[in-house]
C-alpha positions in Angstrom: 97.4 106.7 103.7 96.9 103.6 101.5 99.2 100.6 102.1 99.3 100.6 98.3 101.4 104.0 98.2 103.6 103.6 101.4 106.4 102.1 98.9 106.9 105.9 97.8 107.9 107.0 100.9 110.6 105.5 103.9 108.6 102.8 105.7 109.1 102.2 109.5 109.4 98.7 110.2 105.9 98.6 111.4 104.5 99.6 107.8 106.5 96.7 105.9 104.5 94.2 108.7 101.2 96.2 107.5 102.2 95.0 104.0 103.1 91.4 105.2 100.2 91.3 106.9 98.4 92.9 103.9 99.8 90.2 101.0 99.6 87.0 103.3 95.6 88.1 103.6 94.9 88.1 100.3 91.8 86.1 99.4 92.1 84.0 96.0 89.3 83.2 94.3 89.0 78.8 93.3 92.4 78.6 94.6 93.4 75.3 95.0 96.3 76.5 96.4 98.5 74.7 99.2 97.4 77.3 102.4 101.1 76.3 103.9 103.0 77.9 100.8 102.7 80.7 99.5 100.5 81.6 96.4 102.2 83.0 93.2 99.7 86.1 94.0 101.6 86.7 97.5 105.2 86.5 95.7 103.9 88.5 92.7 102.6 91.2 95.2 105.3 91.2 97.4 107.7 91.8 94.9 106.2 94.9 94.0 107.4 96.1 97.6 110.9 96.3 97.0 111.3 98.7 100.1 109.5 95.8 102.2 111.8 93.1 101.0 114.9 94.7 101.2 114.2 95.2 104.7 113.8 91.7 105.4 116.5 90.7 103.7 118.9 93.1 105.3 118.1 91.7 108.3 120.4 88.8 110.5 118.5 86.1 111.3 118.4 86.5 114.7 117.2 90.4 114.3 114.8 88.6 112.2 112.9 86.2 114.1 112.9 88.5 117.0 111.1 90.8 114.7 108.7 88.5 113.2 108.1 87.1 116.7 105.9 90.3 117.7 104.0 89.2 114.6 103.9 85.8 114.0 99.9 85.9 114.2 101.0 86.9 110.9 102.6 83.2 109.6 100.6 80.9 112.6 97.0 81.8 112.0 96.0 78.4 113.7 97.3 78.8 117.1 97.0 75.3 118.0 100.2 75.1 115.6 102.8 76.9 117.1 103.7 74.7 120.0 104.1 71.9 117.6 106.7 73.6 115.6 108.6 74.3 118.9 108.7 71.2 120.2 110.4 69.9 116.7 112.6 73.2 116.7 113.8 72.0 120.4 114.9 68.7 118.8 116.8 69.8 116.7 118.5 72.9 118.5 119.7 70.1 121.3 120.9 68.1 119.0 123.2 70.7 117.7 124.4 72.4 121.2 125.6 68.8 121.8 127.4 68.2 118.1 129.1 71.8 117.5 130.9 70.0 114.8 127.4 70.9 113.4 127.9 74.0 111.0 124.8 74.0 108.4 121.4 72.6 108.6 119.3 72.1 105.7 115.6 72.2 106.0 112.3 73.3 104.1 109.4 75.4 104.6 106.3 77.1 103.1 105.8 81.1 104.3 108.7 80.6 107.0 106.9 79.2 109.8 109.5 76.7 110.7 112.2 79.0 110.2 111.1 81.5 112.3 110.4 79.1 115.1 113.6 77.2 114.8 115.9 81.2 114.8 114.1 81.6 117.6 115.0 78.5 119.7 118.7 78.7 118.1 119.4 82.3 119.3 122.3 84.5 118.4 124.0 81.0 117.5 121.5 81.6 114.7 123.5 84.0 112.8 126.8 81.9 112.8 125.5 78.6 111.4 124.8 78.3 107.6 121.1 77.5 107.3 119.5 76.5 103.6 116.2 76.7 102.8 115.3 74.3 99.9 111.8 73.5 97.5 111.0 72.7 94.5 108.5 74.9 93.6 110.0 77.8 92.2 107.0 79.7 93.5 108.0 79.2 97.0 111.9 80.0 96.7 110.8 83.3 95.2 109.0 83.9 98.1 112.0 82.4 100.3 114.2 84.9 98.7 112.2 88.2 99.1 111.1 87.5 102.8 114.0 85.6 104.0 117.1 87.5 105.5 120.0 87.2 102.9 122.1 85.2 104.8 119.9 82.7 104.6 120.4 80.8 101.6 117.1 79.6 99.6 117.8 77.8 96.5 115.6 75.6 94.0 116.4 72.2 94.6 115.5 68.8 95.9 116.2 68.0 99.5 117.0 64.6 98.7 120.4 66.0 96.7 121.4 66.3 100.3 123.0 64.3 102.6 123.5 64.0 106.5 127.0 64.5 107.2 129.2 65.1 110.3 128.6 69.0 109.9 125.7 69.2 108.3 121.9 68.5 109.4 119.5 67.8 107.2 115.6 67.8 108.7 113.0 66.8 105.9 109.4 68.0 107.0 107.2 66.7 104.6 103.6 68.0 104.4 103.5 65.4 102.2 105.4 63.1 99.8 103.8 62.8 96.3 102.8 59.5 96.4 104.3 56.3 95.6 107.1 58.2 93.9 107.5 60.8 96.8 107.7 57.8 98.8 109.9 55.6 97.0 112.2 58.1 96.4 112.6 58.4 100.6 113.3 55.1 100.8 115.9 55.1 97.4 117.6 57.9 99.4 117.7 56.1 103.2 119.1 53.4 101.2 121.9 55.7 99.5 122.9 57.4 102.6 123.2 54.1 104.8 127.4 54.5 104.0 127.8 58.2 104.9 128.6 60.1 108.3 127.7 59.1 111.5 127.5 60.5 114.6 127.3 58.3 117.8 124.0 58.8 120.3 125.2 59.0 124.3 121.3 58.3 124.7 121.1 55.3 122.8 124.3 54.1 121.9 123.3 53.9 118.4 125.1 55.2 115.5 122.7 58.3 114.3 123.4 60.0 111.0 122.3 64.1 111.5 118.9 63.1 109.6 114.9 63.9 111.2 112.5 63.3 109.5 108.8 64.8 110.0 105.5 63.9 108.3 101.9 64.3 108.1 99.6 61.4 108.1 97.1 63.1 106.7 96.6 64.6 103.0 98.9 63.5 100.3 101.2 61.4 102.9 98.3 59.7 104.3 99.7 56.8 102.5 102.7 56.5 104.5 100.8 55.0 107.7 101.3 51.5 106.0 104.8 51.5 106.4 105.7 53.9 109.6 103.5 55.9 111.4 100.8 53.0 112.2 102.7 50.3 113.2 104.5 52.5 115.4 101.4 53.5 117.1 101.3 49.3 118.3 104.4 49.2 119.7 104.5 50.0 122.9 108.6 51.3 123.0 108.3 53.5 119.8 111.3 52.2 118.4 110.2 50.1 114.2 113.0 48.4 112.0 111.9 49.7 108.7 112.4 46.7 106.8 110.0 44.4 108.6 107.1 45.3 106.3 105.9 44.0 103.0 107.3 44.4 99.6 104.3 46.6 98.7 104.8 49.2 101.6 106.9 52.5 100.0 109.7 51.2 102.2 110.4 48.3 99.5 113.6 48.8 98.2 115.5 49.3 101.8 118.4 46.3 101.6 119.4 46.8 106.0 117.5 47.4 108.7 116.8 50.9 109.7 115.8 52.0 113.0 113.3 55.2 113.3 113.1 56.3 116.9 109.7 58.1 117.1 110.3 61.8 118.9 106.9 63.6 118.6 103.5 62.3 117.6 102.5 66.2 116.7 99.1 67.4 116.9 96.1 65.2 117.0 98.9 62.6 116.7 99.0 63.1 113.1 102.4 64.5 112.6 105.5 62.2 113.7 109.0 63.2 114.1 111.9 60.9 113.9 115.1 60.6 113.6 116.8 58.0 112.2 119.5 55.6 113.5 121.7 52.9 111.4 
């Protein structure tokens, strides 16, 4: 039967992946499309299977990512991928078994690549934290909301409206940051948050807020290499105060010093992950 008509009648789970599978294939002619997000075509069409995302919404997100798992050639079609996003996902799941105070963690993503990894790693434990997923492109919370489980919260918004706090995690994985004005406005924010909660590190003995921060230095945040990623790569401990660089960097602006403790280069040593200590 054609995948086109199996909304008429009761799907088994294995036909709403035939339609996943189906939607995330399609091919878009002079699309200058991000390939991490998904395409207004791949929401539009998915919404048409109301059968298909009901049934990943009703879904826990545990039941979820242990679903999703038997397909995730479906979200990681480059391989090389996947053991990147677990390594960050293992970050930040340690740091939470350690804080339990640690009730919601805020994060973003494009098809739900991260959040599937991260659901995974987190376990049952998955299903009693409060997890929000936030963007702003409208395009990608409507995809959020018809492929993510319900109790996952996916709202339209700017992850710089939220802050680190004593329960609450905030991971920013950038893909990239806009610019000078992406950039700017990550260093307006560090420098706004530098008062709130703080956590204390037993592995450093530094006060850490519940803030990580990933990046590409490639693309659109290729920029950012002038004030973070390559001056890291010349020290030989890691560790950079952010506000030893020149006025011009995107880091102008920061009034205290701000220690990034580098945890992951990432693939091809193009995708850093920090997290950041005051």
């Amino acid at each position: 039967m054609n995948i086109d008509y199996l909304h008429m009648i009761k799907l088994r789970p294995n036909d709403h992946f035939a339609i996943i599978r189906k939607i995330l294939g399609l091919k878009i002619p002079n699309s200058k499309n991000n390939p991490l997000q998904p395409s207004i075509e791949q929401v539009n069409e998915l919404k048409k299977h109301v059968q298909t995302s009901s049934f990943f919404q009703s879904l826990t997100p545990y039941k979820w990512a242990q679903m999703l798992e038997k397909f995730k050639d479906l979200l990681f079609i480059n391989k090389s991928k996947i053991s990147d996003q677990e390594d960050r996902a293992d970050i930040l799941v340690q740091h939470i078994i350690i804080r339990p105070q640690i009730k919601k963690i805020v994060i973003m993503d494009g098809h739900g690549r991260f959040l599937l990894t991260l659901l995974k790693k987190l376990g049952l434990r998955a299903n009693h934290l409060k997890i929000t997923v936030v963007d702003i492109n409208p395009v990608v919370v409507d995809w959020h909301k018809c492929f993510f489980p319900k109790k996952i919260e996916s709202i339209y918004d700017n992850i710089f409206n939220y802050e680190p706090s004593n329960t609450q995690l905030v991971y920013m994985n950038f893909c990239g940051l806009g610019g000078l004005k992406g950039q700017m406005d990550l260093a307006n924010y560090l420098a706004k948050i530098k008062n709130s909660a703080i956590v204390t590190d037993t592995d450093t003995n530094l006060n850490t807020k519940n803030l990580f921060i990933s990046f590409s230095t490639e693309r659109r945040a290729k920029n950012l290499t002038k004030g973070l990623s390559r001056p890291i790569h010349e020290r030989a401990d890691k560790w950079l105060l952010l506000d030893t660089y020149p006025e011009n960097t995107w880091l102008s602006g920061l009034t205290k010093p701000y220690v990034a403790k580098k945890l992951l280069d990432g693939p091809k040593n193009n995708f850093p992950t920090f997290v950041l200590n005051f």
